[in-house]
C-alpha positions as CSV (number, residue, x, y, z in Angstrom):
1,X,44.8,-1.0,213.9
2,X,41.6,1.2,213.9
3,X,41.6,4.6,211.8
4,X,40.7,6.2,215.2
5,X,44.1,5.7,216.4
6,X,46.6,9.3,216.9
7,X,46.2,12.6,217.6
8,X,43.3,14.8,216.3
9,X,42.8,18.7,216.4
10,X,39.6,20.7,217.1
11,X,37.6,22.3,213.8
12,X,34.4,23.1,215.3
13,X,32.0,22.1,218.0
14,X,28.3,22.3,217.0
15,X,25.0,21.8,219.0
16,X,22.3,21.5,216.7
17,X,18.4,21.7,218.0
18,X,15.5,20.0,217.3
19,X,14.3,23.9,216.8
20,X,16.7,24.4,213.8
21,X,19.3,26.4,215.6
22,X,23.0,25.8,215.9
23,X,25.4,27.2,218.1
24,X,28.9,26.7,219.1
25,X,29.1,26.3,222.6
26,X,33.3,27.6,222.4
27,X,32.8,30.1,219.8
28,X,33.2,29.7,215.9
29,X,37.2,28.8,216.1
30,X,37.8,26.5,219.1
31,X,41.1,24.5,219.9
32,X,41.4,20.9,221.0
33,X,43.0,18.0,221.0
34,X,41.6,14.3,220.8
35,X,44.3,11.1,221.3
36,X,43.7,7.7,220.5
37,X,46.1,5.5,222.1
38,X,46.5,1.8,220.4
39,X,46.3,0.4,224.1
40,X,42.1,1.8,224.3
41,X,44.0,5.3,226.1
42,X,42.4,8.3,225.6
43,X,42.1,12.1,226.5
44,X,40.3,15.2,225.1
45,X,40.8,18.7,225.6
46,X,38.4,21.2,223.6
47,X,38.6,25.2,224.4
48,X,37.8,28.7,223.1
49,X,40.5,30.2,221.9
50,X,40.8,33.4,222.8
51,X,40.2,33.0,227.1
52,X,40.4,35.3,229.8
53,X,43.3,35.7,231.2
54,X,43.5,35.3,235.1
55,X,45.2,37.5,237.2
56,X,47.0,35.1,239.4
57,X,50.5,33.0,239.1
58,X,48.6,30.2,240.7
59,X,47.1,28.2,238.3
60,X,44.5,26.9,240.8
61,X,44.1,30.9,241.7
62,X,42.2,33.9,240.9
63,X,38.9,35.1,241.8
64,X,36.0,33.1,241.9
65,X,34.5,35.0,239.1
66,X,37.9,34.8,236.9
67,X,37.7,30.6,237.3
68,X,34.4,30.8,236.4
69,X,34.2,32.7,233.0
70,X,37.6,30.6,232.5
71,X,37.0,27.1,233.1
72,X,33.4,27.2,231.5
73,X,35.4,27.9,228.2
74,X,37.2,24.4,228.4
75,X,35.8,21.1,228.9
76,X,38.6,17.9,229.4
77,X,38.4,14.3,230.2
78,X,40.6,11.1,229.8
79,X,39.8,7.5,230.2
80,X,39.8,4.3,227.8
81,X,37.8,4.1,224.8
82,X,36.3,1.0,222.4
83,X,34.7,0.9,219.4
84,X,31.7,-0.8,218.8
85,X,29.5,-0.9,215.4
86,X,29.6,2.8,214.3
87,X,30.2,4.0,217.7
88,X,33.0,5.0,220.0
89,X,32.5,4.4,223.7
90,X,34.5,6.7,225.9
91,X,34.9,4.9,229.5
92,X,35.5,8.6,231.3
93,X,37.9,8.0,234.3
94,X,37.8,12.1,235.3
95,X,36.2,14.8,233.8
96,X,36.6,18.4,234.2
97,X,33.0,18.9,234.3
98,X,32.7,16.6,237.9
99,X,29.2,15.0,236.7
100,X,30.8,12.6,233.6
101,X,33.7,11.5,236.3
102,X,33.3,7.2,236.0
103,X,30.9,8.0,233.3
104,X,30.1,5.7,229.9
105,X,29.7,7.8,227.3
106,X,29.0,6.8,223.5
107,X,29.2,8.7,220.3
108,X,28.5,7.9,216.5
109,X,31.6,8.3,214.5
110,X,32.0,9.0,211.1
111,X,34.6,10.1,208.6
112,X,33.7,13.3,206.7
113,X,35.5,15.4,204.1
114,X,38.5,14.4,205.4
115,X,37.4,14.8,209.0
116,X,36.1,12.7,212.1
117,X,32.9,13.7,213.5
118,X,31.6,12.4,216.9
119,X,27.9,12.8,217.3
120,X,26.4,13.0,220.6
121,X,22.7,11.2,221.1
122,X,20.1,13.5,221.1
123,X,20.1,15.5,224.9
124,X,17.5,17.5,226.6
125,X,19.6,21.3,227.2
126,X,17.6,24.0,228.8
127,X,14.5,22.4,227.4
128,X,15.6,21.4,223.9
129,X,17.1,18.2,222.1
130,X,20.4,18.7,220.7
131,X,23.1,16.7,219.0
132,X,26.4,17.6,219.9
133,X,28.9,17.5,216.8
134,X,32.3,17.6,216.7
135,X,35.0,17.5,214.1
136,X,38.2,16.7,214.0
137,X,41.2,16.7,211.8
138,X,44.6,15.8,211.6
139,X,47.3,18.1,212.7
140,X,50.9,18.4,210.2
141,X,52.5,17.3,212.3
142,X,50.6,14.5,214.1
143,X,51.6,11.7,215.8
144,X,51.9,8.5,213.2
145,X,48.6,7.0,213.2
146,X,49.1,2.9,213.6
């Protein structure tokens, strides 16, 4: 079975430029959760951790303004994945952001300090080419990986 395989939790989400700057597009101490399902399964949830609350039971609710400022603080999709080379492809069934919906997507993988990183090829971002990097770790109390 492939060391990808189980359950991973959020460290950090970099974007790195081309310009030299970094930032960390869910703050300095996001949450997450990566699974790896020995059938190709799998599903990623990465958030800021400290989110506005919104004032609504409805979980579909609130203002426009309140969904907004909230859901731009989470990005989540699920799908299958493969690994190919030094990659991981990620066959996206549905994404929260609508546009990677039935989307290929590919990243570098690599195991760091203890950690997985997924590297992002180099994208164009309000006018600058970043890499997005994020790492990953295993929780106590993780599923067994296989």
């Amino acid at each position: 079975m492939h060391s990808l395989l189980g359950m991973w939790s959020l460290v950090d989400w970099r974007r790195v430029g081309n310009d030299g700057k970094t930032v960390h597009p869910l703050g300095e101490n996001p949450v997450g959760l990566l699974v790896y399902l020995p059938g190709g399964a799998m599903i990623v949830q990465m958030l800021a951790k400290d989110r506005p609350l919104i004032k609504s039971t409805d979980p579909i609710g609130g203002s426009i303004d309140e969904r907004a400022q909230a859901y731009s603080t989470c990005l989540a999709y699920f799908g299958t994945f493969k690994v190919v080379g030094d990659k991981v492809e990620h066959d996206i069934e549905a994404s929260l952001y609508p546009n990677w919906s039935a989307k290929l997507t590919s990243r570098g993988y690599a195991f760091e300090n203890g950690q997985l990183v997924l590297r992002t090829d180099p994208a164009i971002i309000d006018g600058v080419s970043v890499v997005n990097e994020m790492y990953w770790e295993r929780p106590a109390a993780a599923i067994p990986s296989a």
